[in-house]
VEXMINU-449862 format. One record per residue: residue number from 1; residue in three letters; x, y, z of N, C-alpha, C, CB in turn. Coordinates in steps of 0.001 Angstrom, whole numbers, padded with zeros to 6 digits. Glycine has a CB too. Layout:
% VEXMINU-449862
NUM	ALA	X	Y	Z	X	Y	Z	X	Y	Z	X	Y	Z
...
//
This chain:
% VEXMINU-449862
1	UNK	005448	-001752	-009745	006327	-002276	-008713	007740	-002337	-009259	005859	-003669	-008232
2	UNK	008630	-002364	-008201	010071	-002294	-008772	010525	-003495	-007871	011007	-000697	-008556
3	UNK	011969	-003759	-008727	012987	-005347	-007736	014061	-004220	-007846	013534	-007545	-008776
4	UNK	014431	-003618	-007083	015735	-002706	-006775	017053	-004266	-006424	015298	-001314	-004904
5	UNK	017753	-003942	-007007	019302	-005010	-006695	019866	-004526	-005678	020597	-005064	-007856
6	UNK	021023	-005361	-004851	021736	-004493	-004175	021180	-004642	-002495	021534	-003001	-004919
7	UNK	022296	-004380	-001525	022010	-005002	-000337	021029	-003549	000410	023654	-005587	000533
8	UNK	019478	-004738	000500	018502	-003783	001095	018448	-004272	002374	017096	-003684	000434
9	UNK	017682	-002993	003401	016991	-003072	004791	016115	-004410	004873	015993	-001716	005039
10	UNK	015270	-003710	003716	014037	-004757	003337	014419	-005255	002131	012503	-004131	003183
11	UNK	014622	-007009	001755	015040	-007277	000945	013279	-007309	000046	016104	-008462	001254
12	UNK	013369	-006920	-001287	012113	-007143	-002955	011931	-008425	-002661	012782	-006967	-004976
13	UNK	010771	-008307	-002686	009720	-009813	-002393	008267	-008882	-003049	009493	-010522	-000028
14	UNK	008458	-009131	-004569	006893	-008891	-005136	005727	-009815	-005094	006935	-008681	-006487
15	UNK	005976	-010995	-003883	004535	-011645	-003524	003481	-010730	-003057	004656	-012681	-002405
16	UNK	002631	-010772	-003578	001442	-010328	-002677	000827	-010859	-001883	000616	-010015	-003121
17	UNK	000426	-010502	-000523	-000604	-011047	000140	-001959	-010334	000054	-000207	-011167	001422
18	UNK	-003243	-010598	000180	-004208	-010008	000552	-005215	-010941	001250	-004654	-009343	-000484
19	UNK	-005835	-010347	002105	-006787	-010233	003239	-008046	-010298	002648	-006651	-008973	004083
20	UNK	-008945	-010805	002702	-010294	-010473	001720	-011595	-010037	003089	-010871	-012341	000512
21	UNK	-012487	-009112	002727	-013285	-008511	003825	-014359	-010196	004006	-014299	-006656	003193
22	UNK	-014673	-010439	002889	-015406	-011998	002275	-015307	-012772	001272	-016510	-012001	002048
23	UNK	-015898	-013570	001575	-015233	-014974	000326	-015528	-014276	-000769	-016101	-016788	000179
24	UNK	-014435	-014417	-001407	-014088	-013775	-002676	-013158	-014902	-003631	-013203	-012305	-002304
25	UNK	-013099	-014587	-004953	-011963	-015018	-005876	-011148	-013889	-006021	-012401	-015533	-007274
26	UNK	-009778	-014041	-005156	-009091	-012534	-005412	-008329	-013234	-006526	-008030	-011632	-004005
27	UNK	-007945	-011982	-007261	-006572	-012098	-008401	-005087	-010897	-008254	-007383	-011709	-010189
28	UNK	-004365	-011501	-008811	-003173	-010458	-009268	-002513	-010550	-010500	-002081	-010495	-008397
29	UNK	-002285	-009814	-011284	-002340	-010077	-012625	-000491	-008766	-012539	-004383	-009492	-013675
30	UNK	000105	-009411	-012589	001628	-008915	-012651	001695	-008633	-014386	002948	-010324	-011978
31	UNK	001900	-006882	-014335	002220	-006612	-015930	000357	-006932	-016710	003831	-008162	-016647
32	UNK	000315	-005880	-017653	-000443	-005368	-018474	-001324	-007073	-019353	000680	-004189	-019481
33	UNK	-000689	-007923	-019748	-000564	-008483	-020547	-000194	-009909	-020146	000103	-007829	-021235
34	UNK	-000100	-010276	-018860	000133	-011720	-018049	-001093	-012160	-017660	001046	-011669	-016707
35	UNK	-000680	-013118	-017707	-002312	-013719	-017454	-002349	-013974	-015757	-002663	-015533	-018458
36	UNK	-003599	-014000	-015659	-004502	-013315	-014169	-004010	-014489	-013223	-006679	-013216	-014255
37	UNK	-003785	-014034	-012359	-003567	-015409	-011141	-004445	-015437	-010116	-002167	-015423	-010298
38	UNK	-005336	-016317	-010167	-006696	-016211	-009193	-007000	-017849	-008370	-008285	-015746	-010401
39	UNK	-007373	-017086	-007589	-007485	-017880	-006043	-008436	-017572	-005303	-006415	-017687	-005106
40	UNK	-009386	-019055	-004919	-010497	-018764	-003651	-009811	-018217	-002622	-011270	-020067	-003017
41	UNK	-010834	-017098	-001950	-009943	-016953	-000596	-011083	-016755	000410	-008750	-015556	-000569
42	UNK	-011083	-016989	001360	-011874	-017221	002851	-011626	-015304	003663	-010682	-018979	004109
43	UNK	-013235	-015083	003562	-013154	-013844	004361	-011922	-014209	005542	-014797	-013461	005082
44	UNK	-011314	-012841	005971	-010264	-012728	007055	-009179	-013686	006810	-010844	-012981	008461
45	UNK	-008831	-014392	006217	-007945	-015622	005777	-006856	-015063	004989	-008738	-016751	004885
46	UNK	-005496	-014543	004938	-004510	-014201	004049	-004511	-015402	002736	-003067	-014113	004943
47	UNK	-004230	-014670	001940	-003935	-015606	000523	-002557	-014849	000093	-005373	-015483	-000930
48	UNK	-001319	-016079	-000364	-000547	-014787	-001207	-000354	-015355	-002738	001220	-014339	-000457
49	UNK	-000085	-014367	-002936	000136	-014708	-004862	001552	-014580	-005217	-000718	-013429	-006062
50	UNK	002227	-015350	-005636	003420	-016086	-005629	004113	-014975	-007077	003106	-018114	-005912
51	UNK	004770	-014194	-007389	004983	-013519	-008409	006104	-013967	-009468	005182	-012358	-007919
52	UNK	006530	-014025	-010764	006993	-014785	-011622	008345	-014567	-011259	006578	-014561	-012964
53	UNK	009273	-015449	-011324	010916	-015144	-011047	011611	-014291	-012281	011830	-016725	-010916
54	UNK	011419	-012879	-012060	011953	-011704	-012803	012351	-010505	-012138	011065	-011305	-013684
55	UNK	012569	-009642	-012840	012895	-008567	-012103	012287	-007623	-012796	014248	-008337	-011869
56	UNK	011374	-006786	-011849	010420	-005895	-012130	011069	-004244	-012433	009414	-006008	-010872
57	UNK	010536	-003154	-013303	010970	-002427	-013230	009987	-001527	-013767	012013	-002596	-013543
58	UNK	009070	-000926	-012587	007997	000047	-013110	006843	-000832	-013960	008761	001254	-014151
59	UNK	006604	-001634	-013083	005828	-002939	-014174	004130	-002224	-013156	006625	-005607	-013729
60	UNK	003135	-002622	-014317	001527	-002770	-013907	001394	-003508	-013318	000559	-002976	-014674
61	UNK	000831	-003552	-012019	000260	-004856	-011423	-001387	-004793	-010840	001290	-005252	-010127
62	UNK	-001823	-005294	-010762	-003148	-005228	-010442	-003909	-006081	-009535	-003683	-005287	-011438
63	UNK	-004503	-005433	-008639	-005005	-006675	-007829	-006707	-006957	-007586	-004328	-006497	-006352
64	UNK	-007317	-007829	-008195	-008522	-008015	-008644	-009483	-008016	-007448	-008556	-009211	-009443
65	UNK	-010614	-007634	-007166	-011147	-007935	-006200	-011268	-006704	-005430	-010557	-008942	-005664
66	UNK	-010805	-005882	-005780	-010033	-005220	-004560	-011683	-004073	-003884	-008148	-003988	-005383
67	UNK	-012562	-004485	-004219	-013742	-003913	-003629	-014032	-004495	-002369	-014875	-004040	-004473
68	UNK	-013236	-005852	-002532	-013638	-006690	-001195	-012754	-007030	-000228	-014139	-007897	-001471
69	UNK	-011453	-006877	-000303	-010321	-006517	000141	-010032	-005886	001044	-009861	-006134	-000451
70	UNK	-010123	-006579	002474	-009735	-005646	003544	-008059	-005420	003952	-010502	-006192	004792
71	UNK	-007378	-005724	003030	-005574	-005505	003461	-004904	-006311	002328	-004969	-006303	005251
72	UNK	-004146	-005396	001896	-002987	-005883	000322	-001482	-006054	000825	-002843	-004347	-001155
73	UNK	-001396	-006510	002400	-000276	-006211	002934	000757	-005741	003111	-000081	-006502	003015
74	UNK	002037	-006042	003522	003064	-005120	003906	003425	-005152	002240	004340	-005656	005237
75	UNK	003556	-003510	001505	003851	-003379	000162	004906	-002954	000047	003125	-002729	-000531
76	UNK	005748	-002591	001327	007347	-002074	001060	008189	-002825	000443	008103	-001818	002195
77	UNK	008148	-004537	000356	008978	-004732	000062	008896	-004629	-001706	009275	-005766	000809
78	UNK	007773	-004295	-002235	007463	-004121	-003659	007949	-002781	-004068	005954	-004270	-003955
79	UNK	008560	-001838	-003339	008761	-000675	-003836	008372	-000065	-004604	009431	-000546	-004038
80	UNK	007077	000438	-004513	005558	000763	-005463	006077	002110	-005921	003755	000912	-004463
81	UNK	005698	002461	-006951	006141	003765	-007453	004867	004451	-007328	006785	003793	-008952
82	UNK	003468	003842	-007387	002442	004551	-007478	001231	002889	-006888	002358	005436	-009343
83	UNK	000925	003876	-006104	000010	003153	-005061	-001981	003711	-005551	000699	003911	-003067
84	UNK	-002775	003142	-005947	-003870	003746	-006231	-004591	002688	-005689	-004118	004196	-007615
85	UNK	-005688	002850	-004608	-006619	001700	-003534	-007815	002248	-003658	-006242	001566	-001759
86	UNK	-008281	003457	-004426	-009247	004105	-004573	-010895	003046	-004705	-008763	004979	-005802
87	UNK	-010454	001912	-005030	-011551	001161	-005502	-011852	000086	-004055	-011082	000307	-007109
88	UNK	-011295	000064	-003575	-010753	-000707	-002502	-011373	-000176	-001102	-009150	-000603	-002539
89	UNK	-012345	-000239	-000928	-013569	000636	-000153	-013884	000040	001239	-015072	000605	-001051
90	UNK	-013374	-001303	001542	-013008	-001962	002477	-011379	-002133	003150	-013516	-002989	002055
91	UNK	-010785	-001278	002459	-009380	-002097	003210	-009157	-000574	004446	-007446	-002472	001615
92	UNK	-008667	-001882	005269	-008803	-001198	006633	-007200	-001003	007384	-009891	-002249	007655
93	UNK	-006209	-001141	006143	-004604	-000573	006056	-004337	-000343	004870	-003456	-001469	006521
94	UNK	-003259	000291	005060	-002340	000779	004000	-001211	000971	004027	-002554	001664	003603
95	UNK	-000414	-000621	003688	001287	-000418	004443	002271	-000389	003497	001846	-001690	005472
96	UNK	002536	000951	002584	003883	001216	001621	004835	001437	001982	003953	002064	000853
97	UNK	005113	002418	002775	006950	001836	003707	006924	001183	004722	007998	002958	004395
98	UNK	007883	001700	005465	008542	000680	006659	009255	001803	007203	009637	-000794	006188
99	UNK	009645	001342	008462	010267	002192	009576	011466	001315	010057	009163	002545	010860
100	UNK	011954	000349	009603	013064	-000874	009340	014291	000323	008973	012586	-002265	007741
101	UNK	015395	000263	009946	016461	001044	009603	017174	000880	008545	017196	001062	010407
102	UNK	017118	002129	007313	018165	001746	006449	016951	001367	004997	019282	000236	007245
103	UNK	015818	001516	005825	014532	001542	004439	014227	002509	003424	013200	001548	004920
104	UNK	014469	002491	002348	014057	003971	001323	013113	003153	000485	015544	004891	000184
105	UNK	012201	003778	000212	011430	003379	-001159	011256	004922	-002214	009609	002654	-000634
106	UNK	012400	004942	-003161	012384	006722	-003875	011411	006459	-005064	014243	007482	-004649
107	UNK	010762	005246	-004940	010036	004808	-006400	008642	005923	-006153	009492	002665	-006535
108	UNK	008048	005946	-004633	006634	006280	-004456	006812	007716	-005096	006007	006203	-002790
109	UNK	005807	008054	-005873	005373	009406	-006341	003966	010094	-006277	005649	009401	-007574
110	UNK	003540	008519	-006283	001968	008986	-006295	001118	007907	-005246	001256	008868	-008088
111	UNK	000023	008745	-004612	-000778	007672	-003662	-001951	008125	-003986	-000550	007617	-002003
112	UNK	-003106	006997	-004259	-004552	007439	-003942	-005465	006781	-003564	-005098	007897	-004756
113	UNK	-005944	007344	-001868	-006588	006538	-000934	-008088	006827	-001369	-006189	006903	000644
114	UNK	-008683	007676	-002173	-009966	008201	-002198	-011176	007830	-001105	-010369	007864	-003451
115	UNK	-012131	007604	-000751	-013105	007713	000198	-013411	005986	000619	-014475	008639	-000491
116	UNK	-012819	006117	002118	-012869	004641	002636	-013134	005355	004037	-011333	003456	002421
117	UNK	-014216	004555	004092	-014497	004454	005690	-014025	003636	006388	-015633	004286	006059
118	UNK	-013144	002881	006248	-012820	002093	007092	-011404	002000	007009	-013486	000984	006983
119	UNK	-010386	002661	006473	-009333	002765	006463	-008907	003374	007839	-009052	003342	005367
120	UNK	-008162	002567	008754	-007490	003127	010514	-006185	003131	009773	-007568	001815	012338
121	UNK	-005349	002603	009134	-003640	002497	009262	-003389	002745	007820	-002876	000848	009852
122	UNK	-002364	004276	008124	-001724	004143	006564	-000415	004540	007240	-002377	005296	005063
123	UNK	000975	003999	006166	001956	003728	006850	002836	003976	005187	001875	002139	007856
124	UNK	003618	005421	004898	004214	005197	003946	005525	005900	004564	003535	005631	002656
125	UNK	005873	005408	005367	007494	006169	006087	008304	005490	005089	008134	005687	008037
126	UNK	009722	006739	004865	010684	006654	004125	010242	006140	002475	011609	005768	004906
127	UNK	009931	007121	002349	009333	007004	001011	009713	008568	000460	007533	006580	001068
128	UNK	010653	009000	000032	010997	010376	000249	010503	011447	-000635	012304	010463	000240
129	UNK	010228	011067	-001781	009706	010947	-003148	008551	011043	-003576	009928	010037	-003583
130	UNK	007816	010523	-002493	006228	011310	-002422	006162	012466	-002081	005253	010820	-001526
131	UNK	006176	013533	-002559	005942	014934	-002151	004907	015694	-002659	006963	015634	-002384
132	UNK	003943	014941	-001989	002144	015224	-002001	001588	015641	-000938	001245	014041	-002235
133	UNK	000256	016629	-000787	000104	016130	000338	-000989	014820	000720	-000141	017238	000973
134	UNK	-000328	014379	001665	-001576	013101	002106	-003148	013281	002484	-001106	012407	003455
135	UNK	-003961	012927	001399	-004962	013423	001294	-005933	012441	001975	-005142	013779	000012
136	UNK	-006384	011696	003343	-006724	011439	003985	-008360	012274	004046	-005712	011441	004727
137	UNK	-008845	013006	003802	-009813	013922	004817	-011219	012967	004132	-009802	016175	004474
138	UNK	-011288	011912	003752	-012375	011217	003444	-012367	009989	003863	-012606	011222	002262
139	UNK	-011182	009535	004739	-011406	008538	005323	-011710	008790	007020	-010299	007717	004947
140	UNK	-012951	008871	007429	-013126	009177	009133	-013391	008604	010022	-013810	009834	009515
141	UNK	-012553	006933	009695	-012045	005858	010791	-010384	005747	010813	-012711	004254	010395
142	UNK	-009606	006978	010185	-008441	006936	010607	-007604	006931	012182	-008194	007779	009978
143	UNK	-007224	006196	012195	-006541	006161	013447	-004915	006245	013951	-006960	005109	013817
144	UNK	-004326	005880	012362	-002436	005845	012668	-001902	006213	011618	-001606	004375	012994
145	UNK	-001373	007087	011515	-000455	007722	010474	000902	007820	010465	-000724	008848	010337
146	UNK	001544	006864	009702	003162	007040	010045	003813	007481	008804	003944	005600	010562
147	UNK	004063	008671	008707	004496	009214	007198	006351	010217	007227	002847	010619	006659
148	UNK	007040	009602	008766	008325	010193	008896	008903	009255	007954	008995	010288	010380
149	UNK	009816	010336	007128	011095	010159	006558	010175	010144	004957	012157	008568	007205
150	UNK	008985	010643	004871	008531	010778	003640	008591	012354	003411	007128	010106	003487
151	UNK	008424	012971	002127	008553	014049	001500	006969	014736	001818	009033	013735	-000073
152	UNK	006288	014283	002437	004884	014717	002172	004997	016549	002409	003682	013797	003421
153	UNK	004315	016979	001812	003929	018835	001555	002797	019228	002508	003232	019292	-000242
154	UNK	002105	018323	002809	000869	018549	003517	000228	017194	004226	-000139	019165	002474
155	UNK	-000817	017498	005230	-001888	016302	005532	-003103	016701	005290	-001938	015773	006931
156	UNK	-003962	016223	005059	-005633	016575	005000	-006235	015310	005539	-006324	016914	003320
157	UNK	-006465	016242	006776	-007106	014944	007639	-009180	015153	007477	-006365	015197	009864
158	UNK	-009563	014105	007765	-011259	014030	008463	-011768	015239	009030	-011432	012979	009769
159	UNK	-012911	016006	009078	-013674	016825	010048	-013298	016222	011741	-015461	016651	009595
160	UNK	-013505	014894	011868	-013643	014678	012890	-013240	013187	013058	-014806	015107	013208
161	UNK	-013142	012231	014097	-012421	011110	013708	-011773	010484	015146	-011280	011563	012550
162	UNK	-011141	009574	014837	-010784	008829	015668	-008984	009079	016501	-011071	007572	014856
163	UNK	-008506	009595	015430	-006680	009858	015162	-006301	009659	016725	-006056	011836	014435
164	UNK	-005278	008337	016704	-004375	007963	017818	-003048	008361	017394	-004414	006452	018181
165	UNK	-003180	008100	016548	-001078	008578	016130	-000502	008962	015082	000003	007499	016148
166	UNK	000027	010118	015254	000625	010451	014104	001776	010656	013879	000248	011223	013725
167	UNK	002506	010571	013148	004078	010501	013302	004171	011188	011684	004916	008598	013631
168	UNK	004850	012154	011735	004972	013073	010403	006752	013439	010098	003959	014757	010739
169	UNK	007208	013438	009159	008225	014061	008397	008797	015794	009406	007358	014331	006598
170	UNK	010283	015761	009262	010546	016986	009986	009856	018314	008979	012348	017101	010245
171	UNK	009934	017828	008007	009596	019043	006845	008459	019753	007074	009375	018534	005395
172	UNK	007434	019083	007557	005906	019318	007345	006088	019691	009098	004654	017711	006634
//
């Protein structure tokens, strides 16, 4: 995660929230080497995790639990350089940018959604810097894709599926 300075759209707020699918002890453990910050949390119930007063720059963060985890919330304002949910087999969004005028996140480079059935919403607009393609085709409860003003090279969608909306980059 990054704390970019300087007058933003979306002002850096590295709190996390997450959503838990069921009662769980979620954690977030900010940086390699900090100790774990963990909290009961109530299926469907937001919890957020309060992050240390610093300024982040390409820092590890980790969020524990995340098998049970149905939503790690709005992550734009963390300006993620690399997003990996692969373990995260319940979360049923995925929100790294924003569509907030005047939003860039140039940190994103890398995303990996790997095989979720239950993923409907991924949302990495203005993220320019990802220039991947969005590899989607294993999640086949997708339903909203908002990826304008990102760099993406490609989509790889599902065999078959649900897809209500898609909103894509002029490039692609």
């Amino acid at each position: 995660i990054y704390t970019p300075s300087g007058e933003l759209s979306v002002p850096a707020n590295v709190d996390i929230t997450v959503t838990p699918f069921s009662d769980i002890y979620a954690g977030v453990r900010y940086k390699a080497n900090a100790p774990l910050r963990q909290q009961r949390a109530k299926a469907n119930t937001s919890v957020t995790f309060k992050a240390p007063d610093e300024t982040f720059n390409d820092t590890e963060t980790g969020i524990y639990g995340a098998s049970e985890i149905s939503s790690v919330g709005d992550l734009a304002p963390l300006y993620c350089g690399t997003v990996n949910v692969r373990k995260a087999k319940k979360l049923t969004e995925l929100i790294v940018g924003s569509g907030v005028e005047g939003y860039s996140n140039p940190n994103l480079k890398e995303l990996a959604v790997g095989t979720n059935k239950l993923l409907k919403k991924i949302d990495i607009r203005n993220c320019p810097n990802y220039t991947s393609s969005l590899q989607i085709s294993n999640c086949p409860n997708i339903q909203e894709i908002y990826a304008t003003g990102s760099g993406i090279t490609g989509l790889e969608l599902p065999d078959s599926g649900y897809l209500k909306k898609v909103y894509l980059p002029e490039t692609l």
